[in-house]
Each structure stands twice: as C-alpha cells, then as structure tokens.
C-alpha atoms as one frame of an Amber mdcrd trajectory, in Angstrom:
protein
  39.576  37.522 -95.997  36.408  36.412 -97.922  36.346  37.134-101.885  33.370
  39.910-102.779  30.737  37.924-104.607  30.688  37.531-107.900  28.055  37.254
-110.246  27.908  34.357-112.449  28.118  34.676-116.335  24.598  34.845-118.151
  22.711  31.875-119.324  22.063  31.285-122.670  18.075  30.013-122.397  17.984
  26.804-125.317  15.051  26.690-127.661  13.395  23.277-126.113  10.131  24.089
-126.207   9.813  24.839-129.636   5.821  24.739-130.691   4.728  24.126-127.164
   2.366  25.955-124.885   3.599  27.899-121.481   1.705  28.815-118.127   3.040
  31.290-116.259   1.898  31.857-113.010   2.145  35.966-111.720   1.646  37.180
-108.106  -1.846  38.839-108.930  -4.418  38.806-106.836  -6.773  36.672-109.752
  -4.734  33.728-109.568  -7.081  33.159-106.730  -9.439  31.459-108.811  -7.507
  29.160-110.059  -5.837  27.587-107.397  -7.297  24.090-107.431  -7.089  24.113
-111.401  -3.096  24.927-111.667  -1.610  21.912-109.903  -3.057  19.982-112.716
  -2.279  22.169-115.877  -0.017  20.126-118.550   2.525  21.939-120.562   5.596
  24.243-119.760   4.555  26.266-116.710   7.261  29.595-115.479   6.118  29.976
-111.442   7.323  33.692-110.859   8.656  34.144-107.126   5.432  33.113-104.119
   3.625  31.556-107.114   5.993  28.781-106.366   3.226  27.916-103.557   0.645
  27.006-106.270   2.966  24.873-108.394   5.934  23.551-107.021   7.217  21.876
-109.510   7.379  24.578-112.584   9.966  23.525-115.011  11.490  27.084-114.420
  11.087  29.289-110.803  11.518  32.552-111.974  13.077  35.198-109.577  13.404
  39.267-110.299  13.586  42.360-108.296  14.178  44.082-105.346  14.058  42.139
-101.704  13.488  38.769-103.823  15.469  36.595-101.727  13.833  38.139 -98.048
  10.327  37.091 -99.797  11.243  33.841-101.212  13.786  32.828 -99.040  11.442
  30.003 -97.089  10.393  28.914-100.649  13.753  27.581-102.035  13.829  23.909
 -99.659  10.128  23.385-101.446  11.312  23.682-105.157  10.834  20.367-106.985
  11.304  21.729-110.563  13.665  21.909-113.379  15.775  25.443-113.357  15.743
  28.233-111.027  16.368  31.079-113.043  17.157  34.866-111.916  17.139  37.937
-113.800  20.056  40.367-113.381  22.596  40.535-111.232  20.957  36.981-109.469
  21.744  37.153-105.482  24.743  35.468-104.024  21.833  33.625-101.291  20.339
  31.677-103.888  21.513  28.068-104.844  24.756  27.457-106.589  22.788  26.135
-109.406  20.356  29.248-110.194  20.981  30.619-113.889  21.751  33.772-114.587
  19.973  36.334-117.600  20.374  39.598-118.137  18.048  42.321-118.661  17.855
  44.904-121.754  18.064  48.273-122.284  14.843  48.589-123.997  12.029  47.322
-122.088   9.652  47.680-124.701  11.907  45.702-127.375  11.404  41.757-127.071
  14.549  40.025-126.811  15.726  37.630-129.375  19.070  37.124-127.154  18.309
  34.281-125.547  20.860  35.632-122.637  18.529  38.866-121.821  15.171  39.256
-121.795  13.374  42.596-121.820  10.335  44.463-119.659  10.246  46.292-116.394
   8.406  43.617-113.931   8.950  39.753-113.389   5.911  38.987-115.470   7.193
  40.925-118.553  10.403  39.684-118.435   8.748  36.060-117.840   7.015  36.579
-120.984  10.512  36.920-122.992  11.540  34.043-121.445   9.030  32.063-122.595
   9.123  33.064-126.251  13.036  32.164-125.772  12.643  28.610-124.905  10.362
  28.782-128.157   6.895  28.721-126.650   4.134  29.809-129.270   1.449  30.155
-127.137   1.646  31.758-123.429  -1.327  31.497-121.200  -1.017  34.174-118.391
  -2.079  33.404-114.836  -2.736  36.287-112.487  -1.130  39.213-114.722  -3.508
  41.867-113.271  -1.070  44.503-113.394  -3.851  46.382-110.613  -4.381  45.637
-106.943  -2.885  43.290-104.566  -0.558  40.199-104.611  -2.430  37.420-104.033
  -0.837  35.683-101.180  -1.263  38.841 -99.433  -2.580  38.395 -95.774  -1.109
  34.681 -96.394   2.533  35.418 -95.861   5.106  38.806 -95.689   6.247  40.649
 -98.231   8.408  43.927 -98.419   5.918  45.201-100.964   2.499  43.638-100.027
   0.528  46.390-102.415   2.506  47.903-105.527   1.299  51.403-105.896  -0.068
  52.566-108.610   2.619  54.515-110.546   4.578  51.063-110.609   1.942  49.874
-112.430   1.322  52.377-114.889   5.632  51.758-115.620   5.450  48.194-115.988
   2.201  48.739-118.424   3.929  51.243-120.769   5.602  48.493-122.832   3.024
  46.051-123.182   1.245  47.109-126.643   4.668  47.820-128.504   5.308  44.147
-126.812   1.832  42.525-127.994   2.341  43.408-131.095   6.000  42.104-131.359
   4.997  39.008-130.079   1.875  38.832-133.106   3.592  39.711-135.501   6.002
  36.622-134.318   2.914  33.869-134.364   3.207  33.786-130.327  -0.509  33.784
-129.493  -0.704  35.382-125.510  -3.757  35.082-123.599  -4.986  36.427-119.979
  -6.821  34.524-117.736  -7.098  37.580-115.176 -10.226  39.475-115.851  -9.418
  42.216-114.034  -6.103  43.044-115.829  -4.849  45.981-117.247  -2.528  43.914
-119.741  -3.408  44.216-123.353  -3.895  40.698-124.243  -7.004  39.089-124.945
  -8.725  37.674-122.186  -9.781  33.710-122.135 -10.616  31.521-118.968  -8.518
  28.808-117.906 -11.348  26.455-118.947 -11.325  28.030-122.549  -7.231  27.506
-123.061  -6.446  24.367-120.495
C-alpha cells in the first residue's frame, strides 16, 4: 500500500541578495509590453507560475494557489533556473527538489520569518519573498491586480479571468504592506500602468 504524501518541512529562504535589486514577473495582462525587454533584464528576477514563458531561467520559479500544477504542469521540463519554490502545502507532482514556505496568518503583516511569507495572491507573497532574500529594491512586472492574465488566449488555464471580488481581496493588504516595506528602505516600483497596486509607477526603461 502506497504511503499518503507528505509535505516537506518549510524552507528557511537565506539572505543572499542582500542590497540587490529583484524583478518579478506577475501573470498580468501588462507584462505584454515588455516581453522582448525581460529576457535581457540583469539582477535577481522571481518568475511567478506561466511567467516562466518570458524568463526561463529566474533564479527562483515561484508557484502558489489553487490548480497550480494543472496550469504549469507543461512548464516544469523548460525550467533552467536556480530554485523552484512553492508556497504552502507545495504539491506532491512537483519535483523532489521544490522548496517549501509557509504562509501567515496575517496577510497584511510582512514576514520577517524567512520560512513564511505573507499576502493573499502569488504576487504578494512574491513580494515577501523578495524582501527575505534581502532585496532593497523590487521592480514589479505585470502586477495589474485588474483584467486578464496575459497569456490568456495563448495557453489554458482553470482561471483564465479572476473576477473582480478576488481582486478587491488580494488589494486590501497592499497599503498597510507599502508602508511596511518604506518604512524598511525596500523601494517597490510598478511597471504596469494600469494597476491597481499602490506603488509608484516607473517604466521598465526608467528602473532597468
């Protein structure tokens, strides 16, 4: 008789990139624009989930929520990065060698456990991450928080347009969470200029 699965423990995320600058790449439709730019970006980059398309080789492939592993489960053979890192329970599909964080209790609280990061949605929670590792200045690549994913019409997805009163969740701890991360010296910026995040907006060209 096979064993039930087992989760593995949590990871504790090391402080390595102390002073350095992250890209994460979101699922919003604005990443759009900057397709042709993000193979090229230099620094730490955090590909969450089908953003893996755009940059194969993020030094962390972030994975969250529900149905992750039906909608990224073609992505996995083209991963040419450093970690593969899941948030909560992880998914006993995924490689032997994915790492394991938890999520907290307050999603409006940033997480200075470096095994849990807070936030409702993958972006959020990608945003803990980054300040973990020791990141002091995150540049946000389609964060809309509004409309559609953008490799929508490109591929499948169990949830090809989040409706709106997901959104308005995932918002609700963003300011207490901007102002955390401020009052920290992490300077966050938005490249989506359609977003409903409360960061300031800059292009690409402005922060690249």
């Amino acid at each position: 008789m096979t064993k039930p699965w087992t989760a593995p423990p949590l990871w504790s995320v090391p402080k390595v990139w102390a002073g350095q600058r992250c890209y994460i790449l979101a699922c919003g439709e604005s990443v759009r624009q900057y397709r042709d730019q993000i193979p090229t970006l230099t620094g730490r980059v955090i590909a969450i989930k089908e953003s893996l398309l755009l940059r194969p080789d993020p030094d962390i492939w972030f994975l969250s929520g529900e149905d992750c592993f039906e909608n990224c489960c073609d992505l996995f053979p083209l991963f040419t990065g450093g970690e593969i890192v899941a948030r909560g329970r992880s998914d006993e599909r995924f490689p032997m060698t994915t790492k394991r964080i938890g999520r907290t209790t307050d999603p409006a609280h940033l997480s200075d456990d470096p095994t849990q990061v807070c936030g409702f949605d993958a972006g959020t929670s990608a945003i803990n991450l980054a300040y973990l590792f020791g990141a002091t200045e995150i540049v946000l690549l389609g964060y809309d928080m509004v409309g559609g994913r953008w490799a929508t019409g490109l591929r499948p997805h169990t949830l090809p347009q989040p409706p709106e009163a997901q959104f308005r969740t995932h918002l609700g701890p963003l300011p207490a969470l901007a102002a955390q991360l401020d009052a920290k010296g992490v300077k966050v910026w938005n490249t989506s200029p359609c977003s409903r995040a409360p960061f300031p907006y800059r292009s690409l060209s402005e922060v690249a």
